[in-house]
C-alpha positions, 0 to 999 in steps of 0.5 A: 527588348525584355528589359525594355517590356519590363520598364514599361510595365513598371511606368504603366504599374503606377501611372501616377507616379510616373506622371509627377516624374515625367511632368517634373523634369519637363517643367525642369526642361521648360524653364531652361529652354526659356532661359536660354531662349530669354538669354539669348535675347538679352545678349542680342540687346545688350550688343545692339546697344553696346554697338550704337553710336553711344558717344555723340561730341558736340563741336563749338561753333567757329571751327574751321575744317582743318579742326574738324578734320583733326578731330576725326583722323584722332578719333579713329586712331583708337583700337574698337572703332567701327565707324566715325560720322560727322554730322555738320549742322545742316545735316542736323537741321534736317535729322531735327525736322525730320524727327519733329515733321509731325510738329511743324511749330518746333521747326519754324523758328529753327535754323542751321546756324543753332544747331551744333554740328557734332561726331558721332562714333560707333564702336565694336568694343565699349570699353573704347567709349570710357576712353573717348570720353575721359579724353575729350571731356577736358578739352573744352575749347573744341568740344561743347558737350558729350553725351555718353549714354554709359548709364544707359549700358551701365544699367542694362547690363545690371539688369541683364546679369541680375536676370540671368542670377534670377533666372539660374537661381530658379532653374537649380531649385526646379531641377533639383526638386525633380531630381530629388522627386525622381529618386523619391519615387524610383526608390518607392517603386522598388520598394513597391517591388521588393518582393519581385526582386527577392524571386528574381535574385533568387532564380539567378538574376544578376544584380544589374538585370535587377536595376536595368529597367529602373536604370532605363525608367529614369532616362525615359522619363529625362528623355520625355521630359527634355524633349516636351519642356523644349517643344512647349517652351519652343512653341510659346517662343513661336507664339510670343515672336511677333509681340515681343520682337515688336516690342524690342524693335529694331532688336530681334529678341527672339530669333527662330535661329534652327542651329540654335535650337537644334543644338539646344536640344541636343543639348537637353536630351544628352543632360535629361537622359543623363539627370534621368539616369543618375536619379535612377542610379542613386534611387537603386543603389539606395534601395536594392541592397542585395 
């Protein structure tokens, strides 16, 4: 408990100080719990389109059913597929007047019969679709066109890993700043106390009684830093929900999962308490040499 008094009473001696520590770390804490909050999301994105029906083949008119029939028995043969849907040119006519009932002029003039009857394939595995669509990109007397949004995927995953790069990129440099402010200002207050120590030394204080309360004022300031980073970026992620999930509807970009944050801040305390007590260590072992 006296150890516990003296780490205080070195906080409230330089309150300033203390401060920047405190506030670095809990910048550092911020902008990882917002990386892993955005993380989350973007993978949340990236599954949902990767499980879309993203190939769609649309079928030459004159197929008899057994053709038809063939086709999709072969389609659901390969390893990945979730579900096979074969949308038969009625059934497009009306997904076409449904997505143009606000528009009755596009609908007047269209019928069944121009309509291309199509399948369209959803997977659990991507890599299924480059296969599909090498496999039935040659066989044109049965298939009119392919759309394969590969470059819609392509794309986003690009995006996904450049923001991720981005987002570590940024979070290494904050941290270590704070890490490199966290020694700086431990070993100034040491030196501020060099004279203290001197007399504790002499009147027979082991070297790590010495050390202790600034050993402890490290992982104080990784606790507090930790725990408020996450509790701030948690309540703008509570704040942005609605907005930003309305944005990326019908994906949940931002899900109040408890287990996740739960462990995402246990997560957090364990490494503030530890980035705090490394700090502390190397600002101690640098500056008390004696």
């Amino acid at each position: 408990m006296s150890q516990l008094k003296t780490t205080w009473h070195h906080i409230r001696r330089s309150p300033f100080q203390s401060l920047i520590a405190a506030i670095t770390i809990l910048l550092s804490f911020f902008f990882i719990s917002i990386f892993a909050i955005v993380n989350s999301g973007l993978s949340t994105v990236l599954k949902y389109f990767e499980t879309k029906p993203e190939v769609t083949l649309f079928l030459k008119d004159g197929l008899d059913d057994t053709a038809i029939g063939n086709i999709q028995k072969d389609l659901q043969t390969y390893n990945g597929i979730k579900e096979v849907s074969y949308v038969s040119k009625n059934k497009a006519l009306e997904i076409y007047k449904e997505q143009n009932k606000s528009n009755p002029l596009l609908t007047e003039m269209v019928t069944a019969s121009i309509l291309p009857a199509s399948f369209e394939i959803t997977v659990s595995d991507p890599e299924v679709l480059e296969q599909i669509y090498q496999n039935y990109s040659t066989k044109t007397d049965i298939i009119d066109e392919i759309i394969y949004q590969k470059d819609v995927i392509d794309a986003l995953l690009n995006w996904t890993n450049v923001t991720r790069k981005i987002g570590f990129i940024i979070i290494i440099i904050i941290t270590s700043i704070s890490f490199i402010t966290m020694v700086t200002i431990i070993g100034m207050k040491i030196t501020n106390r060099k004279d203290e120590i001197k007399i504790s030394r002499l009147l027979g204080a082991s070297n790590f009684y010495v050390k202790k309360p600034f050993l402890l004022e490290g992982i104080i300031y990784g606790l507090f830093g930790s725990i408020f980073g996450f509790v701030f970026a948690f309540l703008l992620a509570l704040i942005s929900q609605k907005p930003i999930n309305d944005f990326f509807q019908p994906v949940i970009f931002i899900d109040l999962n408890v287990t996740f944050y739960l462990i995402l801040l246990a997560i957090e305390i364990f490494v503030g308490a530890f980035l705090g007590f490394i700090a502390s260590w190397i600002g101690v072992k640098r500056y008390i040499k004696y």
